[in-house]
FIKENU-36121 format. One record per residue (C-alpha): residue in three letters; residue number from 1; x negated, y negated, z negated; chain. Coordinates in nm, 3 decimals. Each point is the difference from the previous one (the first is absolute). Example, Ala and Ser with C-alpha at 12.3 -4.5 7.8 and 13.67 -1.06 7.14 Angstrom:
  resn  resi       px       py       pz  chain
   ALA     1   -1.230    0.450   -0.780      A
   SER     2   -0.137   -0.344    0.066      A
This chain:
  resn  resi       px       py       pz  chain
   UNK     1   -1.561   -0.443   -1.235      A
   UNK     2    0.343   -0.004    0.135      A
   UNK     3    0.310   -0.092   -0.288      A
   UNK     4    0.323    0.106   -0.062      A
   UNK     5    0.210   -0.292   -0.037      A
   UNK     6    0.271    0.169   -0.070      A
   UNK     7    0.212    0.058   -0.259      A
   UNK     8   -0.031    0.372   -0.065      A
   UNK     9   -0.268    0.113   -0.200      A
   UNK    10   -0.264    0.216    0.178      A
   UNK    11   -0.142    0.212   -0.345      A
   UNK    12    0.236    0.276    0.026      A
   UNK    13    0.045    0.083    0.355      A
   UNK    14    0.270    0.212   -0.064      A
   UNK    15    0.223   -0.202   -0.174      A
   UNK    16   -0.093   -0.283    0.245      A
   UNK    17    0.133    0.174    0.237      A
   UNK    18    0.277    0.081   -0.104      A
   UNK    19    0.093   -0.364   -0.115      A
   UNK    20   -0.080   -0.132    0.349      A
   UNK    21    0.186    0.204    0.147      A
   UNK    22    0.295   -0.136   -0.193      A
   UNK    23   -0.090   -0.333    0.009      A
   UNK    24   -0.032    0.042    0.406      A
   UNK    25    0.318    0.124   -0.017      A
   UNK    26    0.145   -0.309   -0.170      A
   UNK    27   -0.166   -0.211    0.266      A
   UNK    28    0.097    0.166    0.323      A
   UNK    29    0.379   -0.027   -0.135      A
   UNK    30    0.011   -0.369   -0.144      A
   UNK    31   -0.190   -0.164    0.228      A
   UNK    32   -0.044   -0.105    0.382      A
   UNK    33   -0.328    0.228   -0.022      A
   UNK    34   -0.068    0.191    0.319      A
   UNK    35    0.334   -0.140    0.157      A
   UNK    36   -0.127    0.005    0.353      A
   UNK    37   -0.279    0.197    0.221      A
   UNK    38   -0.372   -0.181    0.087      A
   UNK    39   -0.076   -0.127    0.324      A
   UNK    40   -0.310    0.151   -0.073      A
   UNK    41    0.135    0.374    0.053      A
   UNK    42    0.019   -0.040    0.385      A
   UNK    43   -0.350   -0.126    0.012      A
   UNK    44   -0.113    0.343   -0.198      A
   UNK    45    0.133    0.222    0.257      A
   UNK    46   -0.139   -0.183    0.260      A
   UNK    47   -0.342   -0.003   -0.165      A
   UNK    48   -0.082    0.346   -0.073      A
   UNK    49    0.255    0.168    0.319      A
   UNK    50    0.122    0.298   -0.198      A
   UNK    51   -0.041    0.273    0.281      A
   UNK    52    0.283    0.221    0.087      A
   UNK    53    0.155    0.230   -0.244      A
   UNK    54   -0.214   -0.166   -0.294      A
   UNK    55    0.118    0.084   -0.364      A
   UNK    56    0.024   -0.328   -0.185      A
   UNK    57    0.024   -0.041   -0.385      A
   UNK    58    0.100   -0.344   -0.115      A
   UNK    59   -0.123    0.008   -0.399      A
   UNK    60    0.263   -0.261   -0.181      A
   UNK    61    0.278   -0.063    0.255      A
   UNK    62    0.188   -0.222   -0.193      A
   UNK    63    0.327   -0.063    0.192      A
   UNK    64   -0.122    0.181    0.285      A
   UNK    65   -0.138   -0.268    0.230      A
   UNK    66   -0.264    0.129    0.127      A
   UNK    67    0.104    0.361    0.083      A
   UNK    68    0.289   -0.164    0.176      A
   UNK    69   -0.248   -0.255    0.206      A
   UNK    70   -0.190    0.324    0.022      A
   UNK    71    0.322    0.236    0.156      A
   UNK    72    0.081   -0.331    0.268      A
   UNK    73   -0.385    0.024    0.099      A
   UNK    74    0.023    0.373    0.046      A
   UNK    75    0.342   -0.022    0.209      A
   UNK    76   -0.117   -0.282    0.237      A
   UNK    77   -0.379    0.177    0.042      A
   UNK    78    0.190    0.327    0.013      A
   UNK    79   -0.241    0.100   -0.245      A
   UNK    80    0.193    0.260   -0.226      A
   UNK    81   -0.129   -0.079   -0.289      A
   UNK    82    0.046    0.207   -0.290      A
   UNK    83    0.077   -0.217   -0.284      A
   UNK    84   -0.007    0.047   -0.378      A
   UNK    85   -0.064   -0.240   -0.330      A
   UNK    86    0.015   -0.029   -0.403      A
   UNK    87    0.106   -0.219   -0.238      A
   UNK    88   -0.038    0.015   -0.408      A
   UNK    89    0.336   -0.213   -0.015      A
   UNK    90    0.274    0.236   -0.007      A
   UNK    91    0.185   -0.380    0.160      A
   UNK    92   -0.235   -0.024    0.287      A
   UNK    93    0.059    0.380    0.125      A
   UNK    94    0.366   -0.079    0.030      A
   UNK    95   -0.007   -0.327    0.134      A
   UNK    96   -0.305    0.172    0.261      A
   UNK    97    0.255    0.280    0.110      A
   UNK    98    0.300   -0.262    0.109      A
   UNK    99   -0.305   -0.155    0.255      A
   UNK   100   -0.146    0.348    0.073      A
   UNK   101    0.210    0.260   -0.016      A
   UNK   102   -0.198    0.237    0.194      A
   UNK   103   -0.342   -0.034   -0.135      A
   UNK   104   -0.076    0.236   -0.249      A
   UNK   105   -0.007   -0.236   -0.348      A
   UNK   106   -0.118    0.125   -0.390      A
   UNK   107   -0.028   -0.157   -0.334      A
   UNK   108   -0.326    0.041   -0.084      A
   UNK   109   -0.341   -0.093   -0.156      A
   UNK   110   -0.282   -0.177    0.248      A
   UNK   111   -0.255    0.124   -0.199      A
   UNK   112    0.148    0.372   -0.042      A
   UNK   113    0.131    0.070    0.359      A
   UNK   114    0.161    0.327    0.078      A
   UNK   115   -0.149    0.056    0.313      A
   UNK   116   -0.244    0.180    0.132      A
   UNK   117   -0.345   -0.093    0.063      A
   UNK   118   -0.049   -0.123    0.371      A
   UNK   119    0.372    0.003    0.076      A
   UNK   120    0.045   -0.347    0.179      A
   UNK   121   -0.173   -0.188    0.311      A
   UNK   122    0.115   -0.330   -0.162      A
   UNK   123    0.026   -0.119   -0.357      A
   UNK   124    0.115   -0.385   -0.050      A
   UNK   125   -0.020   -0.143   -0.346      A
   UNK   126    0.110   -0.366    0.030      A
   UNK   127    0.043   -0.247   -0.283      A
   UNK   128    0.034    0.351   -0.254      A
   UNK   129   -0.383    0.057   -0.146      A
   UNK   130   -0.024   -0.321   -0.199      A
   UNK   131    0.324    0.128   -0.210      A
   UNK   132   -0.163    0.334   -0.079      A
   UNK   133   -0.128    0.076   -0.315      A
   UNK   134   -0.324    0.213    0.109      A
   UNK   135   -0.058   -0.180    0.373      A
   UNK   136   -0.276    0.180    0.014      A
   UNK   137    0.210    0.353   -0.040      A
   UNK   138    0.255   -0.087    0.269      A
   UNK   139   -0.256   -0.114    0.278      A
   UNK   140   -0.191    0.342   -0.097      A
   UNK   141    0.358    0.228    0.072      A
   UNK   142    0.071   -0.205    0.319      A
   UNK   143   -0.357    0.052    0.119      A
   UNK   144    0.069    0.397   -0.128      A
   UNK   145    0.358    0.025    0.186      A
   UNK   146   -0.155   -0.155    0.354      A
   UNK   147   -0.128    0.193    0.273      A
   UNK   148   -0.343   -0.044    0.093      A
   UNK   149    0.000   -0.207    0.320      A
   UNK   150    0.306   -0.221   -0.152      A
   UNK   151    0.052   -0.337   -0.086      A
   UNK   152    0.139   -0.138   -0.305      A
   UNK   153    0.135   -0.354   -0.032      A
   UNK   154   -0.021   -0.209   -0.393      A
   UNK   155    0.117   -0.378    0.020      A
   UNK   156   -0.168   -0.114   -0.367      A
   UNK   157    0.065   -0.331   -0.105      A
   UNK   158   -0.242   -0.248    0.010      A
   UNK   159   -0.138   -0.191   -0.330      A
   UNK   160   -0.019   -0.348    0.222      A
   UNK   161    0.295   -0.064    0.138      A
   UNK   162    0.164   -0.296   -0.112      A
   UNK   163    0.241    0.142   -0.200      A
   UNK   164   -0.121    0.199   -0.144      A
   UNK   165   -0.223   -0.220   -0.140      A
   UNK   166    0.252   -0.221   -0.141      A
   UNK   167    0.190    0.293   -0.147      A
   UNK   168   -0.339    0.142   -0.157      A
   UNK   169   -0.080   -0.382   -0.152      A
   UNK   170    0.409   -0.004   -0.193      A
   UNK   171    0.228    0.191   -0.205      A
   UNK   172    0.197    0.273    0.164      A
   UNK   173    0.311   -0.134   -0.168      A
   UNK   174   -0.058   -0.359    0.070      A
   UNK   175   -0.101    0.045    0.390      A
   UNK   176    0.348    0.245    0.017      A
   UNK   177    0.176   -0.271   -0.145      A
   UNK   178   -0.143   -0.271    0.239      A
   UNK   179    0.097    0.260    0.332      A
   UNK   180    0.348   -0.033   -0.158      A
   UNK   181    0.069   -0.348   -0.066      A
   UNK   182   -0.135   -0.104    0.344      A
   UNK   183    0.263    0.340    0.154      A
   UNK   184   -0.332    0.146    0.199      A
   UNK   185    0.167    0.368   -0.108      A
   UNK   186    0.338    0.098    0.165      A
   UNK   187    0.083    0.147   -0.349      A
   UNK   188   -0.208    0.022   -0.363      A
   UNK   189   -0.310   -0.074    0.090      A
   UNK   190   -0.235    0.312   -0.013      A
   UNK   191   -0.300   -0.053   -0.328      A
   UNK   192   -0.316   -0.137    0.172      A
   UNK   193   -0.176    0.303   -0.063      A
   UNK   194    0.130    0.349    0.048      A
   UNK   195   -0.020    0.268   -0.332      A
   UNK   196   -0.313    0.083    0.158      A
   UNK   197   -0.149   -0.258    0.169      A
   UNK   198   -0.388   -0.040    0.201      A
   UNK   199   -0.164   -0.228    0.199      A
   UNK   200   -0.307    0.069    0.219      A
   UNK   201   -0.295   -0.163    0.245      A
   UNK   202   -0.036    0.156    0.297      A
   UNK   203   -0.307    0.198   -0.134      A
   UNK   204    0.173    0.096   -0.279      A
   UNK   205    0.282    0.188    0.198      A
   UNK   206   -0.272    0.116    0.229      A
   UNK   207   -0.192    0.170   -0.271      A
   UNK   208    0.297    0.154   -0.172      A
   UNK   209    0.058    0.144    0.335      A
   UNK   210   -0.344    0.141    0.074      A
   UNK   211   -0.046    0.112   -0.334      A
   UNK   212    0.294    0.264    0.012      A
   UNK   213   -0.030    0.153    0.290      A
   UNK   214    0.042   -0.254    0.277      A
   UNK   215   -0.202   -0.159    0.263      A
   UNK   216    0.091   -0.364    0.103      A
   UNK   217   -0.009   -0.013    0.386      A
   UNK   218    0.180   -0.345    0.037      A
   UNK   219    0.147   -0.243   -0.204      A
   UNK   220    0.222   -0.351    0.015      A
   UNK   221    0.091   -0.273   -0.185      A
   UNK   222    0.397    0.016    0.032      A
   UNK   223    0.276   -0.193   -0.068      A
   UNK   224    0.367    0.139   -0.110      A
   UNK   225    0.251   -0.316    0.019      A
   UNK   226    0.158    0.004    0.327      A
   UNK   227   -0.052   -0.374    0.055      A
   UNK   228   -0.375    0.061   -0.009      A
   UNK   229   -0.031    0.312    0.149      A
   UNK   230   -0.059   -0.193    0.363      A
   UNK   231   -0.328   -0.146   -0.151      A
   UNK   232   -0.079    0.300   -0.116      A
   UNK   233   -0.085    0.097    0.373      A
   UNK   234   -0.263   -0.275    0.074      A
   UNK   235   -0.240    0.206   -0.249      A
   UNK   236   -0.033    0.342    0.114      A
   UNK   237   -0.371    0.040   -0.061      A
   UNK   238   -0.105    0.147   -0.325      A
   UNK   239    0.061   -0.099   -0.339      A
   UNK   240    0.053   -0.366    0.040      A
   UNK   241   -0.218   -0.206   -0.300      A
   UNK   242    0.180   -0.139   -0.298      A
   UNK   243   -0.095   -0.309    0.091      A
   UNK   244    0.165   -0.014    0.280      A
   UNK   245    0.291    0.184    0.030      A
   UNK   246   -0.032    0.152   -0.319      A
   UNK   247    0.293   -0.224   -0.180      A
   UNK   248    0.249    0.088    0.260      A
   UNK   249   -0.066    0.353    0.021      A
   UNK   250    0.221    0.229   -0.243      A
   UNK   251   -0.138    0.276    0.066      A
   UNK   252   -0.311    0.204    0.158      A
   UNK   253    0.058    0.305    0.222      A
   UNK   254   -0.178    0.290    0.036      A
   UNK   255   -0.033    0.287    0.195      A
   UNK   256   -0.164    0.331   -0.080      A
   UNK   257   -0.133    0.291    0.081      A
   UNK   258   -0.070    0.333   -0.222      A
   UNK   259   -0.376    0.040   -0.102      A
């Protein structure tokens, strides 16, 4: 079974939500979260070739990274991509629209789009359903919002990575503190764990995935710090074992296709 180590309560999903959604907010303005883009979101476009004309929905742009990686992809493949993406954090949808001005950007709920069903060729969820309170809900309305012969993207974090392990072993407060004192955070260091907070195996994510209305077709072990990202190329085939590459990978990405 896959835990919240969070902070937020997940008993009333309604007021959860509500009081992540503040408590996101209070992250994304005091801290160096989500400062910079992924060198990550190249390798995306490259991997699943959005065809020409494509409608892509990013679901949680955060400062707009992606769409922007996304808008330099489509300009240099002279792709025209149509481009649009939602945030719950009323902060992230202005900080989005400074990157992106021209992509079509809402506040709203991942698991309540307001779209209609089959309305996008693409659908890329990366580092978002971990921090939802029903992940289950928000894979099943990205599954309901993509077009059948799409692909949708998830990066979900993965329970063996290194850190992750050390933050899951301490106290929140005390491994904060720690990121602090030794200045690893340009500013306050962000908590350890996010108000909502999830870690999964690799066959975890896969069966949240297939469960709600996906189908797996490929999927990576993948790393997000820039320094690493270079290794990250030398294992390109599969799921690489925990064992093995498991501590260094952050992250395991999957690609999907509507059942």
């Amino acid at each position: 079974m896959v835990r919240n180590f969070g902070f937020v309560g997940l008993k009333d999903e309604k007021k959860a939500s509500e009081r992540a959604k503040v408590e996101f907010g209070k992250i994304f303005r005091e801290t160096d979260y989500l400062r910079g883009g992924e060198p990550y979101y190249a390798h995306i476009l490259r991997l699943i070739s959005p065809k020409k004309g494509s409608r892509l929905l990013d679901l949680g742009i955060g400062r707009g990274f992606f769409l922007k990686e996304a808008s330099s992809y489509s300009n240099s493949e002279r792709l025209s991509l149509v481009l649009s993406g939602i945030d719950f954090c009323d902060d992230a949808f202005k900080a989005a629209k400074k990157e992106v001005p021209k992509a079509s950007l809402r506040v709203a709920d991942i698991q309540e789009l307001p779209f209609k069903d089959e309305s996008f060729d693409v659908v890329t969820c990366l580092g978002v359903i971990e921090h939802l309170v029903n992940p289950a809900r928000g894979v099943r309305e990205s599954a309901r919002v993509l077009k059948t012969g799409g692909v949708a993207v998830f990066t979900i974090p993965n329970v063996w990575h290194i850190q992750y392990r050390f933050c899951l072993m301490y106290p929140k407060f005390f491994v904060a503190r720690v990121l602090n004192v030794l200045k690893l955070r340009k500013k306050k260091a962000m908590l350890v764990f996010q108000p909502i907070d999830r870690f999964y195996t690799a066959q975890e994510g896969k069966r949240l995935l297939e469960k709600n209305g996906l189908r797996v077709k490929y999927a990576e072990a993948l790393v997000s710090r820039r320094e690493d990202f270079a290794v990250h190329k030398k294992f390109r085939n599969g799921v690489i074992p925990s064992w093995f590459y498991g501590w260094k990978s952050n992250f395991t990405l999957y690609v999907c296709e509507k059942k």
